[in-house]
LUMSE-885214 format. One record per residue: chain; x, y, z of N, C-alpha, C in turn. Coordinates in steps of 0.02 Angstrom, whole numbers. Layout:
BEGIN
<'A' <X Y Z> <X Y Z> <X Y Z>>
...
END
This chain:
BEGIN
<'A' <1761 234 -594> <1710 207 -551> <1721 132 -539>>
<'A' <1707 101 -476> <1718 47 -459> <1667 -9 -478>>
<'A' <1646 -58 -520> <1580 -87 -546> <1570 -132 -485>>
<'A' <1524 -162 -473> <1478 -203 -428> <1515 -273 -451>>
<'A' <1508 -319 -428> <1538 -392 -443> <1500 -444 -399>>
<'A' <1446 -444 -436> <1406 -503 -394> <1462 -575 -357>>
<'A' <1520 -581 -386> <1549 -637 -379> <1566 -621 -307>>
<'A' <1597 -574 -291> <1605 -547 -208> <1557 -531 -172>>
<'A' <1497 -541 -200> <1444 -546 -147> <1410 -602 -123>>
<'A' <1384 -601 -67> <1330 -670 -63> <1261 -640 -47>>
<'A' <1217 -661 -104> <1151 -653 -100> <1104 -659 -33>>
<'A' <1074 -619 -31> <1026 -617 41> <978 -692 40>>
<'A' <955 -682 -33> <888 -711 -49> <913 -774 -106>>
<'A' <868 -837 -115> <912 -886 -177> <845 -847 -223>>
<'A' <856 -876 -281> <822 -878 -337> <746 -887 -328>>
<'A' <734 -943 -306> <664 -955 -270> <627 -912 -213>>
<'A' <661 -881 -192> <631 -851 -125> <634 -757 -175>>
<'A' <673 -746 -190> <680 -685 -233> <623 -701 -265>>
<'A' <616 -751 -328> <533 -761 -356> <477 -772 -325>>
<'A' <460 -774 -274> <409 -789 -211> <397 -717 -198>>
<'A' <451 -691 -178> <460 -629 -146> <400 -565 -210>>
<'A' <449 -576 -270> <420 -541 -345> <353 -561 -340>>
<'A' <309 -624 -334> <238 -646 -343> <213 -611 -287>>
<'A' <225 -607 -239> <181 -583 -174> <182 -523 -183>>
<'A' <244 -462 -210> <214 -405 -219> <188 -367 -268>>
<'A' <185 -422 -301> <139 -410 -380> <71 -411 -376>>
<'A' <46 -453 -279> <-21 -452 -287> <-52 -411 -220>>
<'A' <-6 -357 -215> <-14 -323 -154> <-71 -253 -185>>
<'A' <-129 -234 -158> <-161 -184 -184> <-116 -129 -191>>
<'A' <-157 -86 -260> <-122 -24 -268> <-149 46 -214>>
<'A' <-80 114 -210> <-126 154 -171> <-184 179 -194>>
<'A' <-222 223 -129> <-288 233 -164> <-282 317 -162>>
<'A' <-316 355 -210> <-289 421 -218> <-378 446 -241>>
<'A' <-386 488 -184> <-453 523 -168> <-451 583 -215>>
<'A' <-469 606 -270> <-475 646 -314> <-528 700 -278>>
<'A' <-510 773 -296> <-561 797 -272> <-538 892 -288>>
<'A' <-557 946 -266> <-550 1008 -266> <-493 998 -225>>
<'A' <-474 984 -171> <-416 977 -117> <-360 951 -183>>
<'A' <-351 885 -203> <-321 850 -242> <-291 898 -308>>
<'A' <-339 928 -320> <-312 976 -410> <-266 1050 -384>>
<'A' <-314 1066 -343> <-258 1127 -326> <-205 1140 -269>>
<'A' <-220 1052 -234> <-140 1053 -206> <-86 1009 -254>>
<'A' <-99 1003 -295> <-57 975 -355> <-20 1009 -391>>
<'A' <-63 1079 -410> <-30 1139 -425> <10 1174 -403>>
<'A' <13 1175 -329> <50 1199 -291> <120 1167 -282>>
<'A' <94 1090 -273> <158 1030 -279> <181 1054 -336>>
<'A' <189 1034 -382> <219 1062 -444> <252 1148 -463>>
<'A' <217 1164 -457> <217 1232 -449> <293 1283 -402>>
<'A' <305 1248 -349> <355 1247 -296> <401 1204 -322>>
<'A' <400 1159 -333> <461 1137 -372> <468 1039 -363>>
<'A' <421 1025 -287> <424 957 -279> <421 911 -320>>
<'A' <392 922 -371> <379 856 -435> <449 856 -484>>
<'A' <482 902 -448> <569 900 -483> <610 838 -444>>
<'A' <573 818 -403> <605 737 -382> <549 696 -373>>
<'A' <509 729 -324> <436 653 -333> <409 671 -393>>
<'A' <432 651 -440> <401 638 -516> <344 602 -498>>
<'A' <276 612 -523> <223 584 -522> <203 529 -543>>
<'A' <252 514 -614> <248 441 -635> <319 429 -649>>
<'A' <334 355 -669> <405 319 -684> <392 278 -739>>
<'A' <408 284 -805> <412 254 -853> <315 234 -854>>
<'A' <311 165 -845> <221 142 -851> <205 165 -776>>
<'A' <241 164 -716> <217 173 -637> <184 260 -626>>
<'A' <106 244 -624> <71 301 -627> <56 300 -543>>
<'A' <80 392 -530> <64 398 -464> <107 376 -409>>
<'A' <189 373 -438> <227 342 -408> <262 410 -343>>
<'A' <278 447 -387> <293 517 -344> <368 507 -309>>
<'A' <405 486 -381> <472 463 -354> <516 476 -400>>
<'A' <577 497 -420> <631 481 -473> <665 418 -465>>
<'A' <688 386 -400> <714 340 -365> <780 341 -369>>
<'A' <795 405 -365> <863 428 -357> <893 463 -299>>
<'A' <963 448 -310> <981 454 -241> <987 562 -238>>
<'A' <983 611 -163> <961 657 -182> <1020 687 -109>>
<'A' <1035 742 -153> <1066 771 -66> <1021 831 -36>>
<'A' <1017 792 31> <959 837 67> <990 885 112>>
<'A' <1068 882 117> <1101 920 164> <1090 917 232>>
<'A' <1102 951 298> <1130 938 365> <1063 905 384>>
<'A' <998 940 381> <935 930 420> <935 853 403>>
<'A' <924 813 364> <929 744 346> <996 704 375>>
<'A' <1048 737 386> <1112 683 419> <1120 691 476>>
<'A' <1146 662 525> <1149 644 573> <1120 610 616>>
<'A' <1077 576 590> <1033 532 636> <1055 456 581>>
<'A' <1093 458 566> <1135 394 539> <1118 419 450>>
<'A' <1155 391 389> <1156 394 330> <1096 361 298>>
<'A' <1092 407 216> <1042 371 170> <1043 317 162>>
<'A' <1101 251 170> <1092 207 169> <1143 158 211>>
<'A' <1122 161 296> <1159 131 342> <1219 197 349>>
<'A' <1241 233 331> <1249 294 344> <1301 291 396>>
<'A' <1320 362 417> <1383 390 442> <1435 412 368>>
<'A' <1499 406 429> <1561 426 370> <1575 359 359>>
<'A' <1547 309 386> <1578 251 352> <1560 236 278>>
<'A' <1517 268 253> <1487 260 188> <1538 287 133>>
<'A' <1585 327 168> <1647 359 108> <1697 324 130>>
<'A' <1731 307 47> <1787 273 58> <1856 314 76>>
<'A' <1894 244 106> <1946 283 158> <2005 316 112>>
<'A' <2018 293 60> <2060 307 9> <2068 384 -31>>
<'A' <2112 434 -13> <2098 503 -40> <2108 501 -119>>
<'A' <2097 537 -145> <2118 532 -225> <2172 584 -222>>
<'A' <2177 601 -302> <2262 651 -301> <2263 729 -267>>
<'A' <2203 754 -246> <2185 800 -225> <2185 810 -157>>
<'A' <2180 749 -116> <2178 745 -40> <2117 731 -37>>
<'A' <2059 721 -49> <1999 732 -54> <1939 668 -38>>
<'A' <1917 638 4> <1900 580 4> <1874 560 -51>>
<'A' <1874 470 -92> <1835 460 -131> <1779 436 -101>>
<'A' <1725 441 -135> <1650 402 -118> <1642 338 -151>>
<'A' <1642 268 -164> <1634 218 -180> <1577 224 -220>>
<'A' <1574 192 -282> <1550 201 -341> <1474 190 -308>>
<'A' <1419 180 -324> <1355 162 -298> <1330 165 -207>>
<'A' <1379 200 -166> <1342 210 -104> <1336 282 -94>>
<'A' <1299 281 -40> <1282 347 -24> <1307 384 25>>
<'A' <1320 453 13> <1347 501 79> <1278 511 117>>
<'A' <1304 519 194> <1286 539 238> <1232 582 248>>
<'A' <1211 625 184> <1147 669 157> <1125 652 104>>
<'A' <1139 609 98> <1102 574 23> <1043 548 40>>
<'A' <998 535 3> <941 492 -2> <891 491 -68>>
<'A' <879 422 -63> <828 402 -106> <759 447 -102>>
<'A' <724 461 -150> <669 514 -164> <627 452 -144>>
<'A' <588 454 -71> <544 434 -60> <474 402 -95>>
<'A' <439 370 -125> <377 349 -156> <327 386 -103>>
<'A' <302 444 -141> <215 461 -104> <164 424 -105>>
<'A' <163 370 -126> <82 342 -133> <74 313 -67>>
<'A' <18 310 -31> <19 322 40> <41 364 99>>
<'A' <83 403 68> <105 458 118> <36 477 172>>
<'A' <0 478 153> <-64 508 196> <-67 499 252>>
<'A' <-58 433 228> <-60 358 310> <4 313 327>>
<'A' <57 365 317> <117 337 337> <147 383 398>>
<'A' <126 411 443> <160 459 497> <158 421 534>>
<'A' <215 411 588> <253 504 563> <307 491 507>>
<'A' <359 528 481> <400 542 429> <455 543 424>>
<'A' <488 541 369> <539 532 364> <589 478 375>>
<'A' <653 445 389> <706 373 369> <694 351 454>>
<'A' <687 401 522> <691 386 581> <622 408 608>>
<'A' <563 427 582> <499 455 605> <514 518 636>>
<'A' <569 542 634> <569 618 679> <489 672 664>>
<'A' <488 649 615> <455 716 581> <337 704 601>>
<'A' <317 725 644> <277 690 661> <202 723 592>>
<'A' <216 767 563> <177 789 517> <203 818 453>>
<'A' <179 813 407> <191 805 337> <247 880 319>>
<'A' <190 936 356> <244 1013 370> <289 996 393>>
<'A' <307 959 434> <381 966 475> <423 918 420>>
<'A' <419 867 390> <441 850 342> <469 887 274>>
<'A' <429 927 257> <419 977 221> <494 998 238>>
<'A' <485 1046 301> <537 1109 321> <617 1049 340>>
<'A' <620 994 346> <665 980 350> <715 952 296>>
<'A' <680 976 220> <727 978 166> <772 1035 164>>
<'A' <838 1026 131> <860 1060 136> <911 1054 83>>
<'A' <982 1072 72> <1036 1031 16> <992 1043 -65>>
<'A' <963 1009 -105> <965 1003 -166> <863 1032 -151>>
<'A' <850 1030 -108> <787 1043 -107> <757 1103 -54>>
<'A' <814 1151 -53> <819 1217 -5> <772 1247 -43>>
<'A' <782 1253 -104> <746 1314 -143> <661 1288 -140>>
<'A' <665 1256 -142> <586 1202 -132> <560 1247 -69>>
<'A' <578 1206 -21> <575 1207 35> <548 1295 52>>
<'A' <603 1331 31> <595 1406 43> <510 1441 9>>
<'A' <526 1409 -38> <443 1437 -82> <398 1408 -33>>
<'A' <380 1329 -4> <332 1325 22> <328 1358 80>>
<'A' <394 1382 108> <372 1425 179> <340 1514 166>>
<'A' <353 1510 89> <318 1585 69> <261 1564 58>>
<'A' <229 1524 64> <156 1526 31> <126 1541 85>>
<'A' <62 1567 42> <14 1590 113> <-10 1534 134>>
<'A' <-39 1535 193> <-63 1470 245> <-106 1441 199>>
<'A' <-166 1443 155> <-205 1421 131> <-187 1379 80>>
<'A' <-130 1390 30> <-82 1360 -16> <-54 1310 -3>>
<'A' <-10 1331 68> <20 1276 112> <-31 1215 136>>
<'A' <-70 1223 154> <-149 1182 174> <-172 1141 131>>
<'A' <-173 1177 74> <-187 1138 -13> <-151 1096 -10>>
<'A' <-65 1096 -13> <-30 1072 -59> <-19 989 32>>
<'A' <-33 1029 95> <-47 969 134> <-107 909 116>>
<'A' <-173 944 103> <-206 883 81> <-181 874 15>>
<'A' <-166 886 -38> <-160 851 -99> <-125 779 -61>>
<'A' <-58 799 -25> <-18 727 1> <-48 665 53>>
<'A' <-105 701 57> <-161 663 121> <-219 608 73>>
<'A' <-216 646 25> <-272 596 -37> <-214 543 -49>>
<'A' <-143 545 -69> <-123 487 -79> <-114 428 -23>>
<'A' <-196 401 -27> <-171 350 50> <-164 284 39>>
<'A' <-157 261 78> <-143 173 81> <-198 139 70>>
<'A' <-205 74 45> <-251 34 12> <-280 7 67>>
<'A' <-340 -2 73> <-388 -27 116> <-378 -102 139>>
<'A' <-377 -104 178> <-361 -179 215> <-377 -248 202>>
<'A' <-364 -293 163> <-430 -342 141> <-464 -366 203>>
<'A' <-463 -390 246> <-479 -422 311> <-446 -426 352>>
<'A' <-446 -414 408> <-415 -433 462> <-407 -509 463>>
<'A' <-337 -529 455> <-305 -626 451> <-304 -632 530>>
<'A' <-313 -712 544> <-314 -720 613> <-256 -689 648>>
<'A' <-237 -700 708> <-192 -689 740> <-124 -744 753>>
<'A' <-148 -796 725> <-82 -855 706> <-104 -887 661>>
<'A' <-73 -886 616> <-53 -941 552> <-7 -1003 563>>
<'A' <-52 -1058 537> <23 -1103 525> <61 -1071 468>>
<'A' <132 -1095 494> <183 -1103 427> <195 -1152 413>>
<'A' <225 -1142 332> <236 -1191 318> <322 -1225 356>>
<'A' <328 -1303 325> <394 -1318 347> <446 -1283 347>>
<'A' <445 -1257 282> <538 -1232 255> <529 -1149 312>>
<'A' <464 -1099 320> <463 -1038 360> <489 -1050 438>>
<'A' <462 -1092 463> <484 -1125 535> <540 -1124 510>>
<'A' <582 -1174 487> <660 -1194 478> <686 -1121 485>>
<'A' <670 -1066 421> <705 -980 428> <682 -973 496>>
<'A' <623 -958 502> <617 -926 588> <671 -950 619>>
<'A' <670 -1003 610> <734 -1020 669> <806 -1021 656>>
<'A' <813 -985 600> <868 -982 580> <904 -911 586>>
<'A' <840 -858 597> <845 -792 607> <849 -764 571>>
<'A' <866 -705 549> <829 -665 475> <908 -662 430>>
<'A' <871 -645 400> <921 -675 319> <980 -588 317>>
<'A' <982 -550 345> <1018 -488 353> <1048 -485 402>>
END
């Protein structure tokens, strides 16, 4: 495997702006998750089918995370509308190994790969999915496929009412309530003007 070498890279962000960055989302509200008869027995169902075999519900102390944060192969329905991460075949390296066989570069992703999404807010995040194709949570659903076929297949056996459950359970995890509406222009400060005009850091 090929290791990472910060020395060949150049950082997006300095030290200061990375710690700025860490404070501001440390004080961002958490999601809000509507408990209820809908909530318990579409949970069961989530689980039950097999989804909590990647959106793990929690991560180490992160309760309600509904993520492994691992990378996942979703197969054809997920590729082609560009890669898990900036995507295509450019994501495999050009170099065959002794087999003929392309190698994949140690830490990127193929073309059907992807990161296990975070549910908390899903409710109020449509439409779905890396390009929004997916305009409701079902169609999201049916467009797993690769490492999460067998998933996928059980929820299309369930009876409609199951299926319905296990839709609101993902509808209670919603997004945190708004603190106020902020004006419509802010000053910035000096050094933000200077980036604005410097254009974005990617």
């Amino acid at each position: 495997d090929r290791e990472f070498d910060l020395a060949k890279h150049t950082p997006d962000l300095t030290e200061d702006q990375c710690a700025s960055l860490t404070r501001f989302v440390s004080t961002l509200p958490p999601p809000v998750v509507t408990r209820g008869n809908a909530w318990s027995q579409g949970k069961v169902v989530f689980e039950t089918i097999g989804c909590a075999s990647c959106h793990s519900p929690d991560l180490g102390k992160v309760r309600g995370l509904y993520s492994d944060l691992l990378l996942h192969d979703l197969g054809d329905r997920m590729g082609g509308f560009g890669g898990g991460y900036g995507g295509g075949s450019s994501q495999i390296a050009d170099n065959p190994t002794a087999g003929g066989e392309a190698e994949k570069a140690s830490g990127e992703a193929g073309p059907t790969e992807w990161r296990t999404t975070p549910l908390w807010g899903v409710g109020d995040s449509a439409p779905y999915l890396h390009d929004g194709r997916a305009p409701t949570l079902h169609d999201a659903i049916l467009m797993h496929g690769g490492e999460a076929e067998k998933t996928r297949k059980r929820y299309e056996a369930l009876p409609a009412r199951l299926r319905q459950a296990l839709i609101k359970f993902l509808k209670t995890q919603a997004a945190p309530a708004l603190p106020g509406r902020l004006p419509d222009r802010v000053p910035l400060p000096e050094e933000a003007r200077t980036a604005a005009r410097r254009g974005p850091l990617l």
